[in-house]
Structure formats: structure tokens, C-alpha cells
C-alpha positions as CSV (number, residue, x, y, z in Angstrom):
1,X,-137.8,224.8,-32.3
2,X,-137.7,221.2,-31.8
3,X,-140.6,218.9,-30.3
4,X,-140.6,219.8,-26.5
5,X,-140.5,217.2,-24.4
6,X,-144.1,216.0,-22.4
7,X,-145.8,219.7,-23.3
8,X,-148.5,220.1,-20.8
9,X,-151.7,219.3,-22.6
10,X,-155.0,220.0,-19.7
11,X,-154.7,223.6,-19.3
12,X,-157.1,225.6,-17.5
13,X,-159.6,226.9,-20.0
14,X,-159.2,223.6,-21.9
15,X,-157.4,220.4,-22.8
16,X,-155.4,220.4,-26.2
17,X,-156.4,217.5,-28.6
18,X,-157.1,216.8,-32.2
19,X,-154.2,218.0,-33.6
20,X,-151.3,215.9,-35.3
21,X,-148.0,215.6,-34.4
22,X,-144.9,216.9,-35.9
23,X,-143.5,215.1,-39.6
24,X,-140.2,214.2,-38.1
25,X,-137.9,211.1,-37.0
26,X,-138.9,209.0,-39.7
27,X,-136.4,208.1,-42.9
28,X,-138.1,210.1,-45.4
29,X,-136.1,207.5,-48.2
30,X,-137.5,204.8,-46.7
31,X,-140.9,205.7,-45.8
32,X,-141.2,207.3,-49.4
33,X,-142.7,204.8,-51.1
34,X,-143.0,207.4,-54.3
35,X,-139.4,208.1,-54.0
36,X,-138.3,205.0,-54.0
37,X,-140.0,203.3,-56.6
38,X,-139.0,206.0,-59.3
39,X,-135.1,205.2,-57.5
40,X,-135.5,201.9,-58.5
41,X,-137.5,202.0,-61.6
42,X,-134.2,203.8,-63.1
43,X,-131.5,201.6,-61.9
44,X,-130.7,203.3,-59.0
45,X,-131.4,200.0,-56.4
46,X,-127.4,200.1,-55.7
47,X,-127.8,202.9,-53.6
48,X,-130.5,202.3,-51.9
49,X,-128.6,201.9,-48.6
50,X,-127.0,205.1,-49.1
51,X,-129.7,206.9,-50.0
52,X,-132.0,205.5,-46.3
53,X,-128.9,206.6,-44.2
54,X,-129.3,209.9,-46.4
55,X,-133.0,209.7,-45.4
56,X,-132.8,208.9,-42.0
57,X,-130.5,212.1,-41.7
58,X,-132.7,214.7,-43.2
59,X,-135.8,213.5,-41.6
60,X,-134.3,214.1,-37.8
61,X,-135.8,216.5,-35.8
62,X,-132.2,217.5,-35.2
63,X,-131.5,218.2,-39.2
64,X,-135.2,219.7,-39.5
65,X,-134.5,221.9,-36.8
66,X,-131.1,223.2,-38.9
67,X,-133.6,223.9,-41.3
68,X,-135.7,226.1,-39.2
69,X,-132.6,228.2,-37.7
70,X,-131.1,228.8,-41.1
71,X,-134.0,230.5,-42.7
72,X,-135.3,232.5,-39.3
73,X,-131.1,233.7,-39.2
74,X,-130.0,234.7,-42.8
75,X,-126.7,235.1,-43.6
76,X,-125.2,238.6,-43.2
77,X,-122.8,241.0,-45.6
78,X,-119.5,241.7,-43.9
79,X,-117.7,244.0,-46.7
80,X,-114.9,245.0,-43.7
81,X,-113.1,243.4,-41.3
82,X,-112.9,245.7,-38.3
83,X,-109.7,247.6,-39.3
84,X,-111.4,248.5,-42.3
85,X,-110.1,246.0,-44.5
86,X,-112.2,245.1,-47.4
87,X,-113.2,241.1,-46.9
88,X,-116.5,240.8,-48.9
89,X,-117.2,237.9,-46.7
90,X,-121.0,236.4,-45.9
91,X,-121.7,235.4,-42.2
92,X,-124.0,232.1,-41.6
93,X,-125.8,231.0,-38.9
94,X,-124.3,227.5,-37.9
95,X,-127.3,225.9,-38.8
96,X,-126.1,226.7,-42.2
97,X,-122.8,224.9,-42.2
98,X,-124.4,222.0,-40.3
99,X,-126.5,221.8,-43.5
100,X,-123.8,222.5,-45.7
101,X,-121.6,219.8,-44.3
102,X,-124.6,217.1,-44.1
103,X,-125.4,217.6,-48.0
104,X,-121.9,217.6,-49.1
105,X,-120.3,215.0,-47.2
106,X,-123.6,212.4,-48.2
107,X,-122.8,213.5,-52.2
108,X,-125.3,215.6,-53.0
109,X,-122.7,217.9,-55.6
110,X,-120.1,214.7,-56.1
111,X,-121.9,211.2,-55.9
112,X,-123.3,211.8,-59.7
113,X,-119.5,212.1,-60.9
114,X,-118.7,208.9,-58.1
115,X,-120.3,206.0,-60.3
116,X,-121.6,204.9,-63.2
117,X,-124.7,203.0,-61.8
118,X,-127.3,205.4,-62.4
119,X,-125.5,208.9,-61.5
120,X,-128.0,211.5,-62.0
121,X,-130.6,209.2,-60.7
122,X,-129.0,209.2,-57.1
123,X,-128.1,212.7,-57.5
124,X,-131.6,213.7,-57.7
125,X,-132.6,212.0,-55.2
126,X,-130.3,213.2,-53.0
127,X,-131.0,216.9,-53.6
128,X,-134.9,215.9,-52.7
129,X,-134.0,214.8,-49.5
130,X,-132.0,217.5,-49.1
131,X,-135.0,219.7,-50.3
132,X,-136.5,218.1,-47.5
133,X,-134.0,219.8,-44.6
134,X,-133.9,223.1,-46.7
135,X,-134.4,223.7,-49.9
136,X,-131.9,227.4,-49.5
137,X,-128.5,225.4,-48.9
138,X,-129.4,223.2,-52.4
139,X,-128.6,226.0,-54.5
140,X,-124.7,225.9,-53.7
141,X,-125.0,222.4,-54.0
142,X,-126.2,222.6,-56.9
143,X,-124.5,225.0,-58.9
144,X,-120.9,222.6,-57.0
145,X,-122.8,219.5,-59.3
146,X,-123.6,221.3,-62.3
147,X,-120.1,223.1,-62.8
148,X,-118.2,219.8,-63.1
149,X,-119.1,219.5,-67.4
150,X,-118.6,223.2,-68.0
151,X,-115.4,222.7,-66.5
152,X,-113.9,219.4,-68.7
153,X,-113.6,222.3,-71.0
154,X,-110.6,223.6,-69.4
155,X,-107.8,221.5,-69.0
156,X,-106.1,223.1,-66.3
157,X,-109.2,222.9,-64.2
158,X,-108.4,219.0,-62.8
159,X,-107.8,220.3,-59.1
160,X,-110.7,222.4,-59.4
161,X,-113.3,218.8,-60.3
162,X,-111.0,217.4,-58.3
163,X,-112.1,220.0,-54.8
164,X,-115.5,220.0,-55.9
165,X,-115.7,216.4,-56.1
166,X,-114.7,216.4,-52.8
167,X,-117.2,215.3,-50.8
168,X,-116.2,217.4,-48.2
169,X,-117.2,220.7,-46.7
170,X,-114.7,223.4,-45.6
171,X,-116.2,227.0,-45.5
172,X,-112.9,228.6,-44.7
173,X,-111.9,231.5,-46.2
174,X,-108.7,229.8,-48.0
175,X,-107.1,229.4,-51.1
176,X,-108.0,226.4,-53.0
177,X,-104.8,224.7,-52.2
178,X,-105.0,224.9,-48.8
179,X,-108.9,223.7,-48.6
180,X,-110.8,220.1,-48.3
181,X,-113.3,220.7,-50.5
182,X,-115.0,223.6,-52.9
183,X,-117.7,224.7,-54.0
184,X,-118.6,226.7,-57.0
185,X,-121.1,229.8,-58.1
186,X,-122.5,231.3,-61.0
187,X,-122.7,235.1,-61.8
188,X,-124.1,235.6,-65.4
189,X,-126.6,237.9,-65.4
190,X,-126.1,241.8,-65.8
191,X,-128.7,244.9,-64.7
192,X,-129.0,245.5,-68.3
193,X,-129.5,242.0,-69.8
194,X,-131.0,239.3,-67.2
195,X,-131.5,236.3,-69.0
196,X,-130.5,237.9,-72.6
197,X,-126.9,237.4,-71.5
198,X,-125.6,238.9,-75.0
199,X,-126.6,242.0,-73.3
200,X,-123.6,241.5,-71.1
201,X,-120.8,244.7,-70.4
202,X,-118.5,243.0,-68.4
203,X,-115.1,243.2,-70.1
204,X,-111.6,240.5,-70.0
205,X,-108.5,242.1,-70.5
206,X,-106.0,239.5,-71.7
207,X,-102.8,239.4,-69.3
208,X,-101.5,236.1,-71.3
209,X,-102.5,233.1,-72.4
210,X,-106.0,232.0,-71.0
211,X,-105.4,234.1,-68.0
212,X,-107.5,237.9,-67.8
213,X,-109.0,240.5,-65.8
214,X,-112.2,241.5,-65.8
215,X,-114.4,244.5,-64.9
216,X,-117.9,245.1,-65.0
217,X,-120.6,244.0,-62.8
218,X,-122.9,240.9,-62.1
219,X,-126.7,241.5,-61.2
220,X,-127.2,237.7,-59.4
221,X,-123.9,236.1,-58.3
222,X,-125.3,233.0,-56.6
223,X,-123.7,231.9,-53.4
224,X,-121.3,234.4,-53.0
225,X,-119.2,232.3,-50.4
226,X,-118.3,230.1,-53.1
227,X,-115.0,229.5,-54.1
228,X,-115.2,230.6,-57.7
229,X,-117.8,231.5,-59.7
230,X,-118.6,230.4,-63.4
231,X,-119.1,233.8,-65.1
232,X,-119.8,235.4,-68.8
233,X,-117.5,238.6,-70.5
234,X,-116.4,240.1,-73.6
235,X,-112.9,239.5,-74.7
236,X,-112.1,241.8,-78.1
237,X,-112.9,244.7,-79.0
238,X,-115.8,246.3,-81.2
239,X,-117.3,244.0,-83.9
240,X,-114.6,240.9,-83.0
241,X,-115.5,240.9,-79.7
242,X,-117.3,237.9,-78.2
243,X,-118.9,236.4,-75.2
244,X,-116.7,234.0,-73.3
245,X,-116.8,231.7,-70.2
246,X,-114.2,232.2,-67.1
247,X,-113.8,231.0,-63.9
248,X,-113.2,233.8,-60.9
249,X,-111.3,232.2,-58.3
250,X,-112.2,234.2,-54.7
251,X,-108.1,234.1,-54.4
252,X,-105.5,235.4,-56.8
253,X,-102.2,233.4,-57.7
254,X,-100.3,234.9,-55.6
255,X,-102.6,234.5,-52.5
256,X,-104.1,237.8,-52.2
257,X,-107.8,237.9,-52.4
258,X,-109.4,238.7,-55.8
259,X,-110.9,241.9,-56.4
260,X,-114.7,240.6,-56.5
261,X,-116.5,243.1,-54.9
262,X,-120.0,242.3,-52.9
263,X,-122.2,245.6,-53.5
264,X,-125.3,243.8,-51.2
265,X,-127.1,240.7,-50.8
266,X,-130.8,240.0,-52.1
267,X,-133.4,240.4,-49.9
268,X,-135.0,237.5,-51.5
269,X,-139.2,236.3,-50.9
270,X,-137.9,232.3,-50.0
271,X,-134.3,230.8,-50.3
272,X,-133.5,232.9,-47.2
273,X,-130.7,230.5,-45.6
274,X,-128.3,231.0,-49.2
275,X,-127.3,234.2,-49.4
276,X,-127.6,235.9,-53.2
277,X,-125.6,238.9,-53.8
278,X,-124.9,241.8,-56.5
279,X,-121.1,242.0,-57.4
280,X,-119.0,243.8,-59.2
281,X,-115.7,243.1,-60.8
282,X,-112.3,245.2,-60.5
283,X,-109.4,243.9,-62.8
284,X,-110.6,240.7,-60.9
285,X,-108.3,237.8,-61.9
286,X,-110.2,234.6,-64.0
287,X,-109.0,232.0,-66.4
288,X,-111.4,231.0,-69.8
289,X,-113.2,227.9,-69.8
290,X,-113.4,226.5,-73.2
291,X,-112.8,227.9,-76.4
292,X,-112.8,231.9,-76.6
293,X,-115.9,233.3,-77.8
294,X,-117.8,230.1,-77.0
295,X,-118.8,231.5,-74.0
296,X,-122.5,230.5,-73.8
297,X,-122.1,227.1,-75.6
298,X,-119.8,226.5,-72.5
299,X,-122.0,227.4,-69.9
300,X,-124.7,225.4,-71.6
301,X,-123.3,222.4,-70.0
302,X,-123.5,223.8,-66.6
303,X,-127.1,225.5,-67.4
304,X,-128.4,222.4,-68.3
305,X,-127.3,220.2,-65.1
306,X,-128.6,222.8,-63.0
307,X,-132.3,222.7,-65.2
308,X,-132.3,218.9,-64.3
309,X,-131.9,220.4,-60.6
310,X,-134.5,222.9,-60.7
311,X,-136.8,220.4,-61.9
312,X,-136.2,217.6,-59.5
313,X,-136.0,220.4,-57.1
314,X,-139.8,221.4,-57.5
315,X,-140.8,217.7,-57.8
316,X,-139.4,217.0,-54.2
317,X,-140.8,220.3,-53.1
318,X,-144.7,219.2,-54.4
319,X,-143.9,215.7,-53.0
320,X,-142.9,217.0,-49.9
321,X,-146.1,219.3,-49.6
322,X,-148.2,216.5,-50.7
323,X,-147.5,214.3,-47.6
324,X,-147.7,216.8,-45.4
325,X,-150.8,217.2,-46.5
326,X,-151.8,213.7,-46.1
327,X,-150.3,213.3,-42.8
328,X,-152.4,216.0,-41.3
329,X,-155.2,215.2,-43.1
330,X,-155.0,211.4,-41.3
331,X,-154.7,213.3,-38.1
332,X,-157.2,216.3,-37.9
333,X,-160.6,215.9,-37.5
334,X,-164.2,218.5,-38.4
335,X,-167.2,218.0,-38.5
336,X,-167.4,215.3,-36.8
337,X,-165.0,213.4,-38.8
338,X,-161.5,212.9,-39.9
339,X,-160.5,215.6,-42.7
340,X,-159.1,212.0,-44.8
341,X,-162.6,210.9,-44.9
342,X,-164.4,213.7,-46.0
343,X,-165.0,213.5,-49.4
344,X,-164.0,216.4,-51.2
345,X,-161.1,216.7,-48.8
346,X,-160.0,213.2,-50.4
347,X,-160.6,214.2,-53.8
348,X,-158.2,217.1,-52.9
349,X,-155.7,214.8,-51.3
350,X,-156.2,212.1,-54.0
351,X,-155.2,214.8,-56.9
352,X,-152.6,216.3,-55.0
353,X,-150.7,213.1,-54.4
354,X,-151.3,212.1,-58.7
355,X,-149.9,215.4,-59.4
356,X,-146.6,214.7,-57.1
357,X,-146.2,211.2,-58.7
358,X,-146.7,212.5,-61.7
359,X,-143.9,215.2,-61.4
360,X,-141.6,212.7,-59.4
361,X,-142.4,209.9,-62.6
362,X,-141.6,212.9,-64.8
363,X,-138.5,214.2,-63.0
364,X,-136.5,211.3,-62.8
365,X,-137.4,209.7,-66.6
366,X,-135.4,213.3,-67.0
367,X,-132.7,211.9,-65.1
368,X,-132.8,208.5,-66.7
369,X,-131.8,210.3,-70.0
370,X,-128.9,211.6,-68.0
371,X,-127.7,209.0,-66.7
372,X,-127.7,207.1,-70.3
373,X,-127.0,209.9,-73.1
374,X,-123.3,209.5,-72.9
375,X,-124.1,205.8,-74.4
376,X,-127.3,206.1,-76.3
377,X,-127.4,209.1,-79.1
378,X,-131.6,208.7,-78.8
379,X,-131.6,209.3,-74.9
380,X,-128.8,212.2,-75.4
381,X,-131.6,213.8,-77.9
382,X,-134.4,213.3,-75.5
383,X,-132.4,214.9,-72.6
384,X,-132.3,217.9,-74.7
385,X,-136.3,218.2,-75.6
386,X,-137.2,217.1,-72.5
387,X,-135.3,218.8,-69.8
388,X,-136.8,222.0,-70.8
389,X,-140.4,220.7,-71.4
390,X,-140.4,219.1,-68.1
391,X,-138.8,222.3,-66.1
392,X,-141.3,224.3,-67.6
393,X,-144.2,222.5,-66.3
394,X,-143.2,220.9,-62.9
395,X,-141.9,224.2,-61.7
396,X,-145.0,226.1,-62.7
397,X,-147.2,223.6,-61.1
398,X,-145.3,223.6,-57.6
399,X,-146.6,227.2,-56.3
400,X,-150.5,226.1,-57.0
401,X,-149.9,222.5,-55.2
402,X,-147.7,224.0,-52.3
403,X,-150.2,226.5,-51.9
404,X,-153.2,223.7,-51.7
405,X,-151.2,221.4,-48.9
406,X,-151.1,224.7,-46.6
407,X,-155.2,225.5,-47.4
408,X,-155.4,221.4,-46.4
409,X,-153.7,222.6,-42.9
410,X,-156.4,225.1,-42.5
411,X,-155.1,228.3,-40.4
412,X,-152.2,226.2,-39.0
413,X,-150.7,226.3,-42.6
414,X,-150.2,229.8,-42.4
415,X,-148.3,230.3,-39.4
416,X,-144.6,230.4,-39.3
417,X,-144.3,227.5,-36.8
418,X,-145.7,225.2,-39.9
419,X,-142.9,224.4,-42.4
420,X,-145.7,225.3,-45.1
421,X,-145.1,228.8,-45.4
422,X,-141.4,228.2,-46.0
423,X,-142.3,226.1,-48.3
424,X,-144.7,228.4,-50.3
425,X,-141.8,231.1,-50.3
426,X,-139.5,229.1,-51.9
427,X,-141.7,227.2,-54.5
428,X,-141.7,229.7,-57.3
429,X,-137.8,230.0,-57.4
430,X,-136.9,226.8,-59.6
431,X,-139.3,228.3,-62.3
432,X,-137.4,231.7,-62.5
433,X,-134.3,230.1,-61.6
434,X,-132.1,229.1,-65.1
435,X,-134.7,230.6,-67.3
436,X,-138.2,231.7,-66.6
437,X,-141.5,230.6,-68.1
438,X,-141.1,232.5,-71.6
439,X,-137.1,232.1,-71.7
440,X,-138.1,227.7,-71.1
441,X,-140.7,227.9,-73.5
442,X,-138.6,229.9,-76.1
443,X,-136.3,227.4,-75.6
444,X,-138.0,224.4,-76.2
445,X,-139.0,225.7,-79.7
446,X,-135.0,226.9,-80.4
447,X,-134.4,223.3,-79.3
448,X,-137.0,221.7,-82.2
449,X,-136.5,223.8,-84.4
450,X,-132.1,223.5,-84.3
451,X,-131.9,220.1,-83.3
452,X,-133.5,217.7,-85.6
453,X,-132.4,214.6,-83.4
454,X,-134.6,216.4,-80.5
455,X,-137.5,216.7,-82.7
456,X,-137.8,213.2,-83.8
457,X,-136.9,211.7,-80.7
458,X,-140.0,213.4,-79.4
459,X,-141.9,212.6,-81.4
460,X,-141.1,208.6,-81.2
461,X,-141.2,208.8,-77.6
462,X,-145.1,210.5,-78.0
463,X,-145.6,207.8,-80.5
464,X,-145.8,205.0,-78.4
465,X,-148.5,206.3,-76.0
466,X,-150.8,206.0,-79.1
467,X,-153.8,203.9,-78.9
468,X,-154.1,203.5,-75.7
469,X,-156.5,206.8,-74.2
470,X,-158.8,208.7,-76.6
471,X,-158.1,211.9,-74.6
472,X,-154.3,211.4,-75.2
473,X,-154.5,210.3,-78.6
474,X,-155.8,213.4,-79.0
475,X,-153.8,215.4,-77.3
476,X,-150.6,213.8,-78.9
477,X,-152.4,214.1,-82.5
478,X,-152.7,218.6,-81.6
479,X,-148.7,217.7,-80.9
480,X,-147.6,216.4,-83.9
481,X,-149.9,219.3,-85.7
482,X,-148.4,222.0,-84.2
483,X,-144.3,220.3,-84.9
484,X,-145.9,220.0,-88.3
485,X,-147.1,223.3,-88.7
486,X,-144.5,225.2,-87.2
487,X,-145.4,227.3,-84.0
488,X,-144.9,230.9,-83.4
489,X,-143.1,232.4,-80.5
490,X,-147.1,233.4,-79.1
491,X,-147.7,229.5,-79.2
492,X,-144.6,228.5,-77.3
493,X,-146.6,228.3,-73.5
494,X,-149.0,226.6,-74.8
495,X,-147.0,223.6,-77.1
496,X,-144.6,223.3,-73.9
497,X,-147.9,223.0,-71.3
498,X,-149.4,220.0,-73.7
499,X,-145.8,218.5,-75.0
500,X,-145.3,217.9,-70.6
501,X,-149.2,217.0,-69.9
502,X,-148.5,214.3,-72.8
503,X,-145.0,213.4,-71.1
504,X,-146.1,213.3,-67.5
505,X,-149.0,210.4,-68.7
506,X,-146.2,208.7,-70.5
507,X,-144.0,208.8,-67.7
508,X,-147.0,207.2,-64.7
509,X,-147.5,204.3,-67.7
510,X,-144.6,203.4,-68.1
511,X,-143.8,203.1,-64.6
512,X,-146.8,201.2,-63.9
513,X,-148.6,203.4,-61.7
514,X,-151.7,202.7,-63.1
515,X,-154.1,204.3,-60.6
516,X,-152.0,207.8,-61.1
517,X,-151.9,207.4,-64.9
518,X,-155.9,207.0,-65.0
519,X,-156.4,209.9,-62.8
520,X,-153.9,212.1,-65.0
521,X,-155.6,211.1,-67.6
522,X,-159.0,211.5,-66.6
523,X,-158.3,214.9,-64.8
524,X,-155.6,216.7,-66.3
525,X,-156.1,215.4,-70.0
526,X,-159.6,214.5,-70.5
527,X,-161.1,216.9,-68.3
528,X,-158.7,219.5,-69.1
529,X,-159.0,220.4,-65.2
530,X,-156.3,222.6,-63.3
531,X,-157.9,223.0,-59.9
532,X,-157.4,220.1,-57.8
533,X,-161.2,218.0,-56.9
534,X,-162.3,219.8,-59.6
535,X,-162.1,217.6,-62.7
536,X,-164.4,215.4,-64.4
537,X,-163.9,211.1,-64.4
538,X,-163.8,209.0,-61.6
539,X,-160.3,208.4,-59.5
540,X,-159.7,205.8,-57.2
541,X,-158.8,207.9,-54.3
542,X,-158.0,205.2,-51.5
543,X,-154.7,203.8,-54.1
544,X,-153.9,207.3,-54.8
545,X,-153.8,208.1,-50.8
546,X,-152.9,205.0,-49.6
547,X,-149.6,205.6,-52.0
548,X,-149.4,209.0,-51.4
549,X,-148.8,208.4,-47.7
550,X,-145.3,208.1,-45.8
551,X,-145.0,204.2,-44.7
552,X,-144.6,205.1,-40.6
């Protein structure tokens, strides 16, 4: 609910006092001081007006409170209209197309494809001010971003970029022609198979041309109110056939609906506003995207934008939690004193707020490589190598540090009227999302072991943090060992934790952040610490803080 207006605070068994207000009504762009450094750092300054009308939005109590009504009312599964007529329609609450239309309308899926100053940059952003609102509605925004490469592949998909591109929300139940803008989904997974997609059933059946019909089912179909859905089947049969990529519009050619059928939505831990569902194909209608039996190398494309997502995603998330964390902490008092000045409390806060700088320093160097590969063949390799690397780690580490702003709220945390435990639920998505731990780790190795340019880029980039930290001189040196060596699939956790320990000090150098880059270093590399205030080395706690804190 929102803030009620003068609440009575002398009540009859007592008054109501030390306790801090609500986190709303500031421009969370703005006030950021985090955020907006690592937008700048990257080339992203252009947009800085954008992005603080973007921020003043999502930090309303008006938008927060959308937040709030779309999780407590998740969407619902209408399979019939009341005739009996098969719709397989979801039902929102309107907090959800309030959402919807304030992401989408600001550029969260189309700005990155809008300009060439720093695309991905201002896309990530965007999506962590979204994050901000509600996390849940990201995911279609997401996948609407991330579809745009995978479909370049299909030259009869231009009105297709073209809707989702769009800038503009319509959640009507329409053909494409007849809509303002579209958004996209994914369904790849099957029962069977989960992330080993190779395991796939589902079945095309040519009817001419690039044009098919498949049948078969889908085990996760993201965002089933999308208006087509990127999706993996067999074309061929026995030994010849081979994996390829379609698109599954929700309406058929001749303006009948496609036969995609809903068999139930996910009851899912977080996420709750987007709806997830189970489908299953009948002769539904789809065209191929890219070349037939290059079905994965296709959706690579996609896979990969969406990776940058779930990273930036979690690094927004552990941003977000951290000043919370710091804004009660300012604002609370025990014991006589306030919880900021207690001294383990600040070495809490202090390491919380390295580790969110660190993942937002991280998270957005990722982005720099996107925003530059298309020129620069040794940014392209890094984008590869460290996309995955970085996923891998910023994702893991957001459950822990969510988890450590709501113990920082004491018993207050835990209640549903804090926006911690909505937090908490959603925080381990991004790292099962697009591959989980193992399949991000395996990947990293496929990645150095196939791609030569990847390796050596690596490496370079590792190089020049030499000689300047014994502890990361070390750790870089166990590195380049283990890429010498050649590391076995039971090694691939542990090369991918120290390859993003080694990345994530890089990153807080080279931005400068020298009071974050001594603490990581002290704590997460020298000390070889993963509980936060329990590390060895001094920090400076008050710059940490002080940094860490919205600018009010």
C-alpha cells in the first residue's frame, strides 16, 4: 500500500518512533551515485537525461506501489472464454500493464537498437531501474530486447524488429498487423531435456518453404502473452534430422489463433507478477529463423543478450538490496546507538556496498564489450569469455547479499510489508535463468577451449592487472596455470569463481574506485573471505558507505 497520509503516531500503550521511513519519491538514477558513474564511465553520459526521467518514474511511490499489486495479484490462466471456446489467454492485474507500459514506452526492450552511443550500456541501465519497480515484468522485456539479433537471421522478420522496436505497449489480443507494439517469448526447454536442448521432441512438418507446423510440447514457455515465441524443433527425419529455430506467432496467416496450447502456469518461488507457463504445440503454425539445422547457433544470439540481462539484472537487484540496507541502517537505532555506527554493523554495510560496486563495475564493463564488439574483434572476443564468467558469479552472489540486507532490517526484513522478502524470492532466478551454475561454468570452458580469440583475449585483459596486488598476482598466476594445464569438467566452478574474482578487481581499478578495489582485494582475494565483516585487511568503511548511500 502506499505511504498513508499523517498515520497517527501516540497511541495508547505507546508512541511509534525509531523507525525509518519508506525508500520512495527520490530519482533512483539520480540519487545513484553507483549507477551513474559506471553510466558514464562507458559512454553512456548522452542519456543521462533520459535515464533521471526513467529514474524519477520507477522511484514513485505510485510506480513502487504497481510493484506491490502485481506480485500480491498474479496473473491467472484463462484456457476458455465462457462459451467454451479455447483462448489460452493469461489475465493480469492492471498494475501489470501499468508496469508493462512504463518499461516499454521508456526503451527498456528497444532504446539498445535506437542509437549507437553506448546501446547496451543504456539498456542495462534501464532494466535496473526497472528491476527497481519489479523485477517480474523485466523478463518480457527482456526476452522483447534479446530477440531482435536472433531475428536479423530471417529476412522476412523486418515487421517483426520493426513491432518490437516499438516502444510501445499494446497487450491486446491482436494480430501483429493490427497492434502498436510486440513483444516476444522463448519456449526451448522440453520435460525430457531442460537445458540439454538436443534432447528436444518437438517436431516441424514442412508445409513450404520456410513455413511449418509443429507439435510437441514446451516445458518453460516464458511470458506466455507474448506475441510470438522464439522456439527449438526437429525438421527431418531419423539420422538427417536437425535442430532448428522458428518463430510461433500467437495468430496464424489467416487470422485465426494458432494452435499453442497453455497446459498451466508455474507456480513459481519469486517472479510472481510474469506469468510462466507449460505449452504444448498442435500443427501450430511457425516460420525458421536462420539457416535449417542451425537451430542453436541461432538462438545463441538471443541466449546471449538475454545472459547480459540476467547479469545486469542481479547486479541491480544486490545494488538495490544494498541501499536499502544502508538507508535503514542510517535510520534505526539499538543499543543506544544508530545501527550505521555500530561497528560490525558498518563492516557489514561497508562489504555489502563493495560487493554491489563490484558487481555493478563488473556488469556494465560486460556491457561496454557490447556496445563496442561490432567494431573491435578484441572486445567481440571478450564479450564471449566474459559474459558467461561474469553471469556465473554476480548471480550466485545475489541470494547471499539480498539475504544479508533483510538480516540488516532485523525482523522488519521478513515481513511481507518490506520489499526485502520480494526481493529474496526473486534473487536466485537470474542464476538458473539461461543456464544454471554447472551449464555457465561448462560453458565458459566450451568457450576457451573452441574459441581461441576468447582465450587470449582473457588472458591479455588479466595481464594488465599484474604487478600491482601480491594477492592478485597470485590469483591471476593459478589463472593462467589452470588455461595452461587444461581443466577438467570437475574444475569448471572453481576456474569460473577465480577467472570473475580476478575480473571484478579489474573492473573497481579501472574505474577508479579505489576504496572498493582495496576492500575487494583485501577481503575477497587476499582473505579469501565469503561472509560479509568477516574478512581479514582493513577497509575504509566511511568511503565505502558514504558511496554506497542514495544522494537524498
Amino acid at each position: 500500500m502506499t505511504q498513508p497520509h499523517a498515520p497517527r503516531s501516540e497511541l495508547r500503550t505507546h508512541s511509534v518512533f525509531n523507525q525509518s521511513e519508506p525508500l520512495s519519491g527520490l530519482n533512483l538514477f539520480s540519487a545513484d551515485r553507483v549507477l551513474r558513474d559506471a553510466v558514464s564511465r562507458n559512454g553512456g553520459d548522452a542519456h543521462r537525461d533520459h535515464l533521471s526521467a526513467f529514474g524519477t518514474r520507477m522511484g514513485s511511490a505510485e510506480v513502487q506501489e504497481w510493484g506491490r499489486q502485481a506480485n500480491e495479484n498474479p496473473p491467472k490462466f484463462k484456457p476458455f472464454d465462457r462459451f467454451g471456446h479455447r483462448i489460452d489467454e493469461v489475465e493480469f492485474h492492471p498494475a501489470y500493464h501499468q508496469l508493462m507500459r512504463a518499461g516499454l514506452e521508456a526503451g527498456v526492450s528497444a532504446a539498445a537498437w535506437d542509437t549507437d552511443t553506448a546501446p547496451h550500456t543504456l539498456h542495462s541501465a534501464l532494466l535496473m531501474l526497472m528491476g527497481h519497480a519489479d523485477a517480474g515484468v523485466c523478463c518480457p522485456m527482456s526476452m522483447t530486447y534479446a530477440c531482435v539479433p536472433a531475428l536479423r537471421h530471417a529476412g522476412w522478420a523486418t515487421d517483426w524488429i520493426s513491432g518490437a522496436t516499438a516502444s510501445a505497449y499494446d497487450p491486446a489480443m491482436k494480430p501483429m498487423a493490427e497492434k502498436a507494439g510486440l513483444t516476444i517469448g522463448m519456449a526451448m526447454t522440453e520435460k525430457q531435456g531442460g537445458s540439454d536442448v538436443r534432447a528436444n521432441e518437438t517436431r516441424a512438418v514442412s508445409i513450404g518453404g520456410d513455413e511449418v507446423e509443429l507439435t510437441g510440447h514446451k516445458w518453460f514457455c516464458s511470458a506466455p502473452m507474448s506475441d510470438g515465441f522464439l522456439t527449438l524443433a526437429y525438421e527431418g527425419e531419423g539420422e538427417s534430422a536437425a535442430l532448428s529455430c522458428f518463430l510461433v506467432p500467437r495468430w496464424r496467416p489467416d487470422g485465426t489463433r494458432n494452435t499453442i496450447e497453455i497446459q498451466r502456469l508455474k507456480d513459481k518461488l519469486g517472479d510472481r507478477s510474469n506469468a510462466s507457463s507449460e505449452i504444448e504445440y498442435h500443427g501450430a503454425y511457425a516460420r525458421r529463423v536462420g539457416e535449417p539445422g542451425r537451430g542453436v547457433r541461432t538462438i545463441i544470439d538471443m541466449v546471449n543478450h538475454t545472459r547480459l540481462d540476467c547479469l545486469a539484472g542481479s547486479a541491480g537487484l544486490i545494488r538495490t538490496a544494498s541501499f536499502h540496507a544502508i538507508w535503514h541502517a542510517d535510520r534505526r537505532a539499538a543499543f543506544q546507538r544508530r545501527l550505521i555506527d555500530q561497528p560490525l554493523m558498518r563492516e557489514v554495510l561497508a562489504e555489502l556496498a563493495m560487493e554491489a560496486e563490484a558487481a555493478m563495475a563488473l556488469a556494465f564493463r560486460v556491457a561496454h564489450a557490447f556496445d563496442t564488439m561490432a567494431s573491435d574483434p578484441n572486445e567481440a572476443a571478450l564479450a564471449r569469455i566474459l559474459t558467461p564468467i561474469a553471469k556465473y558469479w554476480i548471480c550466485k552472489r545475489a541470494p547471499y547479499l539480498v539475504y544479508e540486507a533483510m538480516e540488516a532490517h532485523g525482523g522488519a526484513g521478513f515481513v511481507e510489508e518490506s520489499p526485502l522478502p520480494r526481493m529474496f524470492r526473486q534473487s536466485p532466478l537470474n542464476a538458473i535463468w539461461e543456464g544454471s551454475g554447472n551449464v555457465i561454468a561448462l560453458d565458459t570452458l566450451r568457450a576457451l577451449s573452441r574459441d581461441p580469440e576468447s582465450r587470449e583475449a582473457l588472458l591479455a585483459y588479466l595481464a594488465r592487472g599484474k604487478g600491482q596486488n601480491a594477492a592478485l598476482d597470485a590469483l591471476i598466476g593459478r589463472i593462467e596455470a589452470s588455461l595452461a594445464g587444461g581443466i577438467g569438467e570437475a574444475d569448471a566452478r572453481r576456474f569460473s569463481e577465480e577467472a570473475a574474482l580476478a575480473l571484478s578487481a579489474l573492473a573497481l581499478m579501472d574505474a577508479g574506485l579505489d576504496a572498493a578495489s582495496d576492500a575487494f582485494l583485501a577481503r575477497r582475494i587476499a582473505s579469501q573471505s565469503t561472509t560479509l565483516g568477516a574478512g581479514h585487511g582493513q577497509i575504509d568503511t566511511e568511503k565505502l558507505i558514504e558511496r554506497g548511500r542514495l544522494a537524498v
